[in-house]
Each structure stands twice: as C-alpha cells, then as structure tokens.
N, C-alpha and C positions, 0 to 999 in steps of 0.2 A: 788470782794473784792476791794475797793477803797482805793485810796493812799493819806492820808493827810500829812503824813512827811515821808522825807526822810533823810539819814544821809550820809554823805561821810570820810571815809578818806584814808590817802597817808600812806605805808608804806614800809618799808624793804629801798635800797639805791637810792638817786635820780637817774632820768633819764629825759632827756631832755624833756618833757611832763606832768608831774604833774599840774604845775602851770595852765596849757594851759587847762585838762582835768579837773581841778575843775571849772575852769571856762567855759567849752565848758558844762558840764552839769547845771550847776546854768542857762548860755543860755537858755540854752532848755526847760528846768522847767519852765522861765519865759515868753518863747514864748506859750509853747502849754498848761501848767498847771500851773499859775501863782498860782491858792491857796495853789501849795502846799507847806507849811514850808520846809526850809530847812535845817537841822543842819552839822555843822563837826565836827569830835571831832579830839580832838590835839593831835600829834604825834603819829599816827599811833592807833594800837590798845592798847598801853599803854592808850591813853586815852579813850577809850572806857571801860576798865576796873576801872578807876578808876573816869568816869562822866566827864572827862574836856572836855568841848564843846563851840561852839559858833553860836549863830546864824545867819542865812545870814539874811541883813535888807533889807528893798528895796536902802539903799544908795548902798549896795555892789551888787545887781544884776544891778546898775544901769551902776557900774564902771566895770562889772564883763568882757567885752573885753579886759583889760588891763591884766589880767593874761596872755593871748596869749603872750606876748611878753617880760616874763620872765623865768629863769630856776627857779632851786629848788622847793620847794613845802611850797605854804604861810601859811598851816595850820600844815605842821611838821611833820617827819616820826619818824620810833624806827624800831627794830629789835623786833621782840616781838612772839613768837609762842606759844598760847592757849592750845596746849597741854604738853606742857614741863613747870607744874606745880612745880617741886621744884626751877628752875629759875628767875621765877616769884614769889614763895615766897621770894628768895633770894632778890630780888632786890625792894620787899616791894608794891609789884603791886595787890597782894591778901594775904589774910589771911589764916596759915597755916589751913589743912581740906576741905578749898575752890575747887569747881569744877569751876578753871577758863571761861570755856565756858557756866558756867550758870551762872555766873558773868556777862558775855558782854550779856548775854540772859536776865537779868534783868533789867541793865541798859538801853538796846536799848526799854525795855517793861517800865521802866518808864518814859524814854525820848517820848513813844509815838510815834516810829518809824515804819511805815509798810516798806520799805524798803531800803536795807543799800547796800549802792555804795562803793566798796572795788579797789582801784585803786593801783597795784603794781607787782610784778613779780609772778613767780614760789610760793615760796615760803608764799607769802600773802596771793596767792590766794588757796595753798593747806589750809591755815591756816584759809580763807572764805568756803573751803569746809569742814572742820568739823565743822565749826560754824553754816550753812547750815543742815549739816547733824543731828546736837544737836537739831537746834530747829524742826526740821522735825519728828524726834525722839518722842523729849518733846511737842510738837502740837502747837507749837509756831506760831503766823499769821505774820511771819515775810518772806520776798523774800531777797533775798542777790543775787547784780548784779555786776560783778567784772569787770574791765577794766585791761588788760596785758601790764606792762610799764617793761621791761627790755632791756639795751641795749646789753646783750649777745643775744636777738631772740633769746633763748632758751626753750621754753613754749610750750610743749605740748597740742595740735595738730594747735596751732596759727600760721600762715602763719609767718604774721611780727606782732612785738612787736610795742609798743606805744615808741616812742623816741631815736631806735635804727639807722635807719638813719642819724637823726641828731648826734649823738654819732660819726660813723664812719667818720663824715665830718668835726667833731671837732679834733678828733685825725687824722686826714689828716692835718689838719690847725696846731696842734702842731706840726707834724713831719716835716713842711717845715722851722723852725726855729728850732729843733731839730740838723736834716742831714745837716743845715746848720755848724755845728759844724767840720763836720767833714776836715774843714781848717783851722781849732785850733790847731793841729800837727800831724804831721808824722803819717802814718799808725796809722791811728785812729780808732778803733773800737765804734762803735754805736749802741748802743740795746734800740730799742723801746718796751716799756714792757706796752702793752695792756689788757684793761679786759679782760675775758672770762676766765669765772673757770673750767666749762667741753665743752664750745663750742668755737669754733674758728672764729665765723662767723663774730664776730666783728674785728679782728684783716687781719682778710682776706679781707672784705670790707674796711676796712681803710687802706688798702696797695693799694685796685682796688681807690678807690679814690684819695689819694696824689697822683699815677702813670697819674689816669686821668690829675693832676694839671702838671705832667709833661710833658703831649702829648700837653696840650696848649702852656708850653714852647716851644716846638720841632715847634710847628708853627709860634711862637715867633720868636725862633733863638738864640742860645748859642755863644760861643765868645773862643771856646775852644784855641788860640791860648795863652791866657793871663790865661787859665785853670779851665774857665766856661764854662762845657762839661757834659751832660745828665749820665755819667758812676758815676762821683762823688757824683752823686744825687740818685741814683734810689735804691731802696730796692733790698738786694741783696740775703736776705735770708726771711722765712715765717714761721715760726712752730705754727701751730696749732694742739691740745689735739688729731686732730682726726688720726692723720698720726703720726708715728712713722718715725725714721731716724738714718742711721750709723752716730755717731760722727765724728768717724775720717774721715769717705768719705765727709761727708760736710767740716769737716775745711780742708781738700785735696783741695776740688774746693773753697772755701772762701778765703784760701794761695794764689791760682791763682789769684784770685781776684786784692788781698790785695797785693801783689806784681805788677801787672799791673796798679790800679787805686790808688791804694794808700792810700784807706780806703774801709773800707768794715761796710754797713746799713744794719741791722735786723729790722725787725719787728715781735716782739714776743708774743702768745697770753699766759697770764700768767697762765692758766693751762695746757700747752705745759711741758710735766716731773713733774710734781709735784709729781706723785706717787713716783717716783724716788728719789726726794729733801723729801719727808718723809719721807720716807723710810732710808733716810741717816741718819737724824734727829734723828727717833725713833730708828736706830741703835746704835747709840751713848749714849745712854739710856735718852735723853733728851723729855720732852713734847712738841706737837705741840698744840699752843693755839686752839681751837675752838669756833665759837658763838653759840647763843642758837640753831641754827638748825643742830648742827655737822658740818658744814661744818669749813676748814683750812681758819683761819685768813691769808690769803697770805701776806697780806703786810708784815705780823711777818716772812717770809721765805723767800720774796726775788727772786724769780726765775730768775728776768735780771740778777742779777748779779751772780747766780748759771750757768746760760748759759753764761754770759761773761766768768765765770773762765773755764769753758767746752775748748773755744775757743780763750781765748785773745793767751797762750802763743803756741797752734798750726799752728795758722795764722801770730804770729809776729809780733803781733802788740805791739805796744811800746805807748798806752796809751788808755783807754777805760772809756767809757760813758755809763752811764745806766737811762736813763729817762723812767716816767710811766705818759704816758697820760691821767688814769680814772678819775681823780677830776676833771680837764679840761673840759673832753668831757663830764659827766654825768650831771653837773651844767648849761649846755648851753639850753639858749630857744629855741622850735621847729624852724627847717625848713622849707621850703614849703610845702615840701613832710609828711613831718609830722604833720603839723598842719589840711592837708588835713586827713589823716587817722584816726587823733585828734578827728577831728569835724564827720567823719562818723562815729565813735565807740562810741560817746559821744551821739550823736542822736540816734542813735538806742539805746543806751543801757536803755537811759527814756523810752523809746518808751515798752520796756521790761518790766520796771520798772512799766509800768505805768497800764501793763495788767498780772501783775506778776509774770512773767517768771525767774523763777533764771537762772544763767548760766553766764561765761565768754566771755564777748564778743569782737569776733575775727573773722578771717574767716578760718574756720576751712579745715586742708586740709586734712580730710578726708570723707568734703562734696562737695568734687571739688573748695575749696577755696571760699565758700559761706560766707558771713559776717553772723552770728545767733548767739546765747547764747550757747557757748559749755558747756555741762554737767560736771560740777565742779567733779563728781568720774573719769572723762578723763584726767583732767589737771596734769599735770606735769612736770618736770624741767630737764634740762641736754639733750634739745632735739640736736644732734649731728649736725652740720654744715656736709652740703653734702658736698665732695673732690671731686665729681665728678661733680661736676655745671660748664660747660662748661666757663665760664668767671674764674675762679680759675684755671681750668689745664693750659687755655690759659696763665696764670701771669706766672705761674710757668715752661712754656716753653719756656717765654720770658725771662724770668731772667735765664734761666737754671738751676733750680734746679729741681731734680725729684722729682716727685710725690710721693713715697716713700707707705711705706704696711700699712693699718690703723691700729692703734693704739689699744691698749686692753681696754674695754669700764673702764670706774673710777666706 
C-alpha cells in the first residue's frame, strides 16, 4: 500500500515537543519521501472534524528546522474525545445523530489521507485508538501513527514521553526564583505545586533537577555567615500521588524544620490528595468541574493551597506562598535530551508510516525498552511513577523524609 498523503495533528495540553515533532517529521518526509503531501489539520482533532487543514508547501519544509527551537504547537491543539459524542454536539463540532468517528473517517477519506500522525499524550492517543479501531472495523485504507508527548511520563507501556524532560528542567528553573522567596518573611512557607494528575514523576524529577542546580552551588560556595546557606534553599518536603503520608508526622518534622531554618520548600505533584480534596468538595454537596474526558479540572480545586492549609498553621508559619509551575514548563522548547528523542521517534515513526504500521511510537518497556509502534489496544494513561527508583529514595533520605506506604491507586 503506498503513501501519498499524510496528515498530522497536536492535541490535548502542550508539552515541550510539539512544535519540534511537527517539524522533526515534515524533516523526514522531505528527506526520504519528498512526494508525499502533507497536511495538518488545526487544533487538534476538532479540526479534523470539522475539515480545517492546511498544507505544508515546500516554503514551510524548507523553513521546517526552525520549529525545533520553539515551545507550543504552530498548528494548535483542543481537548477533543471522539467518543464522547454529546460534547461534541454541545459544542457544535458535529451534528446531532452523527457518529463522530465516522466524521474524522470521512474527512481524512476526502482529504485523501493514507496515513494520520496523531502527536499527544494518553488521552489522544486513546482517542487515535478508536479512531484506528473504527476504520479497521469500517475497512478504511487508512494507518494512524501516534507519537507520546506528555510531560507527566505517564503512557502506558512508553519508557519516556516526548517533552517531559524538558518540562522537569523548566520547573527546576521556576523553582530557583520561586524558593528564592522564601527571604520575603519570617517563617515562610512555599509550595511548589507541579503537574502530574495520577503520576508523580514529573514533580519528583523536578525536585532531582533543581537539587542537582544546588550540588553545583555547594561546589560554588554559599556565604552562610550573611545567611546564604544550602538549608534555606533546598526542598524540604515531595508528595507524589503514589505514596501516601501521616499529616501530622510530616508537619512534626516540617516544625523542626521551620523552627531551625526558618522556612520550609515543598514541592508538590498536584495529584498528591486529590481524592481527598474531592471528596471534601463533593461532601459539601458541591460539583467538581470535569473536561470532556472526566477527568478533575485541578486548577478549579487548588491542591497547593489545600496542602498549604493542611500545614501552614501546624509548622507556624506566619506567611505562605503557593506558586504552580505547569504553563511555565509545558510552553518551553525542547532540550538536548529531548530534541534527541524528538528526532528518533520522529524518524521512525515515517519510517512506520511509510510501510504502514499503525502503532504508538515509544520504546516500549515491555519489549526491554526497544523503540517500535506499540499496539494502540496497550496504550494507556495514569502509568504510576516507581517510589522505588533508587535516585527518589536517595532524595528522600537526603532531605529526611520517609518514604512512606504507596498510596491507593485513583
């Protein structure tokens, strides 16, 4: 089966990789398969349902390196799930009676597409395997080849995500202007309130990274006699979704803290209690908003400041800060490390595309972390950050906090 067009788009929330991934495949099309068309269509899969596309010219594969070196995503994402057809009528994206998925099965058949590059997290890519699944079903001559961008690394069976390193290095970079606060007054509490809705991995590695920015200090050299000293700086507590913890045993040893150094740094992954903080919600007979895929609008709940009130008046502190680093770190263009993983998920996935392999591709760790197209019926989201990855316990034995019982799954 031969490929004359393909179509790409970006959806669900940015992550540091989009920009760089549409552009690292426009590359590759125009290295090893220059004839073949290629289209995106705008904002996610809303425009795929509703035809808005555009075409790459050869001006834009000519300029198409410059994407590398931007965040967001130039062709536009949406929150959009294919199956959750009365939302999609609500919001005027199909017509009531419509079978959404044979909507985008139409369009992509008059657009002329043999196969469609779906660049986005968990969720997109569940939402490219019933699309997958539809025209497979309906005899559709269509491939769907998905690239994994979130920066929770949550994606079921994907090693690492597209853009989640870079993510951790951005919210390390916000935290050191952050923690810088905490000589703005007295016993100052600081909660750094991090992505990760069911995994922790991002808030855990953006605590390994800023600590890294502070071992360079330490070789540096602090000045603690005038009260520039590594205790004032350093993250002093971690809660991620996957470990559960006594309150009062933590603001116990956070008191210690906060009586010694004189401020006390969190770093908190925001789906650390959330069950908890709905629970409270829905106790009070209030709604928790939702988007279209069920999941908790967090921003609408808050969790820093649910865990500041937990802890400010146990610890004593006499003033408290709640900053959230995710628009920060999820808007930033790739890193090294990531543009590298960019460019090998992006070649290969043409490569896929080009001899029609559907699948997600990643390096799946349940083929010993081989890079291939994982079978879109595998994918899935909410993959749990390990508490036992020997660089975690180490943090956490540095900073003294225990490791504490894992948590009950969301």
């Amino acid at each position: 089966m031969s490929v004359r067009t393909v179509a790409l788009l970006t959806a669900g929330g940015l992550a540091p990789c989009l920009s760089s991934a549409v552009g690292g495949l426009i590359e590759r099309y125009t290295e090893i398969a220059p004839d073949v068309e290629i289209l995106a269509y705008r904002d996610g899969y809303q425009g795929l349902l509703t035809g808005d596309s555009v075409r790459v010219t050869p001006e834009v594969r000519e300029s198409a390196h410059l994407l590398h070196q931007f965040g967001g995503s130039p062709i536009g994402n949406s929150r959009v799930k294919l199956t959750n057809v009365a939302d999609l009528v609500k919001r005027g994206l199909v017509a009531e009676g419509d079978d959404p998925l044979r909507v985008a099965a139409e369009q992509l058949t008059r657009d002329g597409v043999d196969v469609l590059h779906t660049i986005g997290g968990d969720d997109t890519n569940t939402t490219a395997a019933d699309l997958a699944a539809y025209l497979r079903r309906n005899d559709y001559d269509l491939t769907v080849v998905g690239l994994p961008k979130t920066i929770d690394n949550d994606i079921v069976p994907v090693r690492q995500s597209l853009g989640a390193w870079t993510a951790a290095e951005q919210s390390a970079l916000f935290a050191r202007n952050i923690v810088a606060e905490h000589g703005s007054n007295p016993r100052m509490l600081i909660v750094h309130e991090i992505m990760g809705r069911h995994c922790g991995w991002l808030a855990a590695a953006t605590a390994k990274y800023y600590r890294g920015w502070l071992d360079d200090r330490d070789n540096l050299g602090w000045n603690p006699g005038i009260g520039l000293d590594r205790m004032s700086w350093e993250v002093h507590g971690v809660y991620v979704p996957e470990l559960s913890f006594d309150v009062e045993a933590e603001a116990a040893r956070l008191r210690r803290t906060m009586d010694e150094v004189g401020c006390v740094n969190i770093f908190l992954s925001e789906g650390a209690g959330i069950d908890t903080i709905v629970g409270e919600i829905e106790g009070r007979g209030e709604t928790v908003a939702r988007d279209p895929f069920g999941h908790v609008k967090i921003d609408t709940i808050n969790p820093g400041s649910w865990f500041a009130g937990q802890f400010a008046e146990r610890i004593g502190a006499l003033k408290t800060m709640v900053q959230k680093s995710g628009y920060f770190s999820r808007s930033a263009a790739p890193n090294a490390d990531d543009l590298r993983l960019i460019k090998s998920c992006t070649d290969y996935a043409v490569e896929c595309a080009l001899r029609r392999e559907p699948g997600l591709i990643g390096h799946d760790e349940a083929a010993g972390g081989r890079l291939r197209a994982v079978e879109f019926e595998r994918v899935a989201g909410g993959k749990a950050f390990d508490v036992t990855t020997p660089w975690f316990v180490r943090m956490l034995e540095e900073i003294g906090q225990p490791l504490g019982e894992p948590a009950a799954a969301h």
